[in-house]
Structures are given as C-alpha cells and as structure tokens.
N, C-alpha and C positions, 0 to 999 in steps of 0.2 A: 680706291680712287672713284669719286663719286661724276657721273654724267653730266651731276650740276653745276661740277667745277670746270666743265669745260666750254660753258654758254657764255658766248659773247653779246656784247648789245648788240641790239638791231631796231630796226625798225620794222611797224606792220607795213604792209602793201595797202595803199590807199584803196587799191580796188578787190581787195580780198573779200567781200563783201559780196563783190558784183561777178567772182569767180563761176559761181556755180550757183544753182536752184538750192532755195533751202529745202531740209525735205520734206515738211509739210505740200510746197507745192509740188515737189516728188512724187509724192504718194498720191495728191490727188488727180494729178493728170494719168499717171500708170493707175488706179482708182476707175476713172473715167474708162479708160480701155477698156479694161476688164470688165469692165460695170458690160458695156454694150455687147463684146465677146461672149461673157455669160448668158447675158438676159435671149442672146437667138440662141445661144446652142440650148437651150433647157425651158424653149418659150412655153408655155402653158402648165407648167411644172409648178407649184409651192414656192410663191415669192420668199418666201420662210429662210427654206432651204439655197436659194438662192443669195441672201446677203449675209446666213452663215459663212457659204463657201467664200464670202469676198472679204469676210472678215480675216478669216483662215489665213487668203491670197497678200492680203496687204499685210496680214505681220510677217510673214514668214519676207515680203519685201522689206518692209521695214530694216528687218534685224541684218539683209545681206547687204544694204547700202547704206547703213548707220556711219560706218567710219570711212566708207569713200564719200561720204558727203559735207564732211569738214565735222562732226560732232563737237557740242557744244560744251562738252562735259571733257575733250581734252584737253590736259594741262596747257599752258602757251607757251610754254619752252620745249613743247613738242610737235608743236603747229608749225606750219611748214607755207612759202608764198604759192606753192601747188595747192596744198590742201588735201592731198591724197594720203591717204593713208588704209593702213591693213591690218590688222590682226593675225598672230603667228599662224594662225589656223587658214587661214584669207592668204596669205602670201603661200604657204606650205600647198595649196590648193591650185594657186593663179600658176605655180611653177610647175607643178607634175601636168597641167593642162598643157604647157605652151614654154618647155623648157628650153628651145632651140630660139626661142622669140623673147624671152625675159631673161636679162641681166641681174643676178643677183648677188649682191657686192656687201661686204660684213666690214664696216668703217671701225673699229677695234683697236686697241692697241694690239703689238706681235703677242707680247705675255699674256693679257686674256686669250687668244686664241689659244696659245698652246698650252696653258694651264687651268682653263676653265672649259675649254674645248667650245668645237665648230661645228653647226648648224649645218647638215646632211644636204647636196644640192646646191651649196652656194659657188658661183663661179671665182671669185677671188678676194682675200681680203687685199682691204687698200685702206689704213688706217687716217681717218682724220686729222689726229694729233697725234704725237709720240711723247714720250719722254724722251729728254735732255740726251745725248750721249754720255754724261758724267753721271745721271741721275743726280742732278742737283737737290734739295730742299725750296720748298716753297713755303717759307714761315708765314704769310700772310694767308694762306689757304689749310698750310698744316699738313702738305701731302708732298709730295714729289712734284718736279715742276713736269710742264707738257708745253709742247710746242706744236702753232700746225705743222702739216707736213705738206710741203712747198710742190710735189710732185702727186700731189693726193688728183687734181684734176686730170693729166695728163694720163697718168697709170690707170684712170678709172678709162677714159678715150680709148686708152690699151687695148684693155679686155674690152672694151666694146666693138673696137675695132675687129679682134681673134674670133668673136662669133658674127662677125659679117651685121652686124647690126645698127641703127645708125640713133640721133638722140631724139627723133619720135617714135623709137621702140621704147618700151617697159622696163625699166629700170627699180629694181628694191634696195632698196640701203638698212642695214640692220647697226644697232650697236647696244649697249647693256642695259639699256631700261628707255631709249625714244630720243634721249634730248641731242646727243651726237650725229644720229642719222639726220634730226630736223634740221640741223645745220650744215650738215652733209646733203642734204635734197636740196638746199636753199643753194649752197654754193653751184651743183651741180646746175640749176635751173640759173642761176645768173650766166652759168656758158653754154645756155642754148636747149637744155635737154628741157624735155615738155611734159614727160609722162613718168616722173621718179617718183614713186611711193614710198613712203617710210611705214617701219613697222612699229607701233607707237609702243607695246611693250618691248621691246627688245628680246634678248638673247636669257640675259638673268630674269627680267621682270621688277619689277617695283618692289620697294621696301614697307613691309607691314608699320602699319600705325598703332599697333595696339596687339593683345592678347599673348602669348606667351612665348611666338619666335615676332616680336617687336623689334625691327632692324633689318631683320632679313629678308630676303629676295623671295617666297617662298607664294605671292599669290598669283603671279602669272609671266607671261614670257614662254620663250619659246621653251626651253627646258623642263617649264613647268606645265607644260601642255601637251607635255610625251611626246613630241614632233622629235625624228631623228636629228642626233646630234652623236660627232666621235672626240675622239682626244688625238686621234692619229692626224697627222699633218700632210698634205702633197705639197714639195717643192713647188711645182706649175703653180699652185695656189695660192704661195706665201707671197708675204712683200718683202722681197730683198733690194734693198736700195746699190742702186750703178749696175744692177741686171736689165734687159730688156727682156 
C-alpha cells in the first residue's frame, strides 16, 4: 500500500510563502551575528582565519535548519501548512532532548505497525486511515481500500492530553515514507495545534529510482538510518478502537 495512495486534494495555504524566513535570509542574519561575535573575540587575529571559521559556522547552520525551513527540494505531497519538518535523525535527537515535552505519534496503519515494526520512543500510534473492516478491493487504485479514521483527531488530543501537554507543545507525526503524516500535520493544524512536525522520510523511507533494489524502500527512513525500532508491541501504545 503505497503513502501515495492515500493523498487527498488540497489546497496550498496562501500565505505559506510568508510562513517563515527563507533561508538565505536565515543565514544571513545568523551570518551577521557571528560575523560581529567573531571579529571581537579574535580582534587582531588573521582575518584569514577568521572568515574560514564562519564559513565552517554557516554550513554546519545551514545543514541543521535545511528541513525546518520548508526546503525546496521536498516532494509537495509532503509539504505540510506548518512547514516544519525533520529528518529521522532531527526528530530521534529533538525526542531524547525533551521526551516529557514532545508528543510523538506514528499515523500507520495497525498491520504496518505490527508487521514492519515501530520506531523506539514513540508515544502512540493513532493511524490516519485504516482499512475497510471487510478489507474490501479498490479496483480503481488496485490495492485494498482505506478509509479515514473518524477518531484519528480526538485519540491524538488523548495522548496529548496523558502527557499533560497542550497544542503549542511539539508534536511529531511519522508514517512510511512522509506523504501520510503531511496530511496528518495538516489536519492536526486545522484543530489548533501550532508546532507538529512531520518526519518527511518516514518509517520505511522512499522507493529507489534506479540500480539494482529499484522499488524498494532501501535509501532512507527511519529503519534505514539504524535509529531504534522493535517488532514488539505495548497495548498502552496500540490503537484499539471503543478503548479509552
């Protein structure tokens, strides 16, 4: 079951645009800083030496605020009306800093969780869509049909609620390769929450274009980034629907 087959239309956010600094001027104001921090702590020093270290400074910026800054190189069925976004390594990082303070939520069907296994850390899955009760057929997609899942916002409120948190705390949404959590941030941000990040490779990671495993899931993603992950399941954790 492909993440693509689960993108609904949408529309962009008019003011997606006007969300956030691009990061050219990112870099040149945080640039600027450093520029004047540097030049007194090391006045009289080898100017040389000096706009080495700030080259050094701004990439190594660059590369940790690339994908919280809306990069321009992600897919748009992965782009989100936040903007915010992480990399498995960036989100695996953001949680071990401040695990009592971020919600992390694996939007999944139940069967990938417990057949392709779950991401170490995560506070509960709360599946976007589901399949069908019948598992019906979807001849026009060629897969199984999927439905949202009606209780997907409230159950996420849940668990937000069970860690005392509220929805201008930190929120992660994961699913198998970006395009499900996009839509899972998106919804979550129409009922109020302000700071939900998606993780744009997901759990499996993206399907190779080319060379000899062509298809498979095999260039990134959380799994493929050695970031813990088990096959074992917590009830606390699962989505069982008419539980509370």
């Amino acid at each position: 079951m492909s993440d693509e087959q689960h993108k609904k239309a949408r529309q962009e956010p008019a003011g997606r645009a006007a969300a956030c600094l691009p990061v050219n001027e990112l870099l040149l104001l945080y640039g600027i800083s450093l520029y004047s921090k540097y030049t007194i702590a090391i006045a009289g020093r080898d100017m040389k030496r000096i706009h080495l270290l700030m080259a050094a400074l701004l990439l190594s910026f660059y590369t940790n605020i690339v994908l919280a800054a809306a990069p321009a190189d992600i897919p748009k069925d992965k782009q989100t009306h936040l903007g915010l976004y992480l990399s498995p390594q960036q989100a695996w990082d953001k949680i071990q800093e401040n695990p009592s303070d971020t919600l992390f939520i694996d939007v999944r069907t139940r069967a990938e969780a417990v057949y392709v296994g779950m991401p170490e850390g995560v506070d509960g899955l709360v599946p976007y869509v589901e399949h069908d009760p019948f598992w019906s057929w979807d001849d026009k997609r060629n897969t199984y049909k999927v439905e949202p899942v009606q209780s997907f916002v409230p159950e996420v409120n849940r668990r937000l609620e069970d860690k005392k948190l509220s929805k201008n705390d930190t929120v992660i949404v994961m699913c198998r390769s970006g395009t499900r959590s996009a839509l899972a941030a998106d919804r979550l941000a129409e009922d109020g929450y302000t700071k939900v990040y998606t993780i744009v490779e997901g759990f499996e990671g993206d399907k190779r274009k080319s060379g000899p495993d062509k298809g498979q899931r095999t260039m990134n993603g959380w799994k493929n980034a050695g970031l813990p992950w088990t096959y074992a399941v917590q009830k606390e954790k699962m989505f069982i629907e008419g539980e509370d």
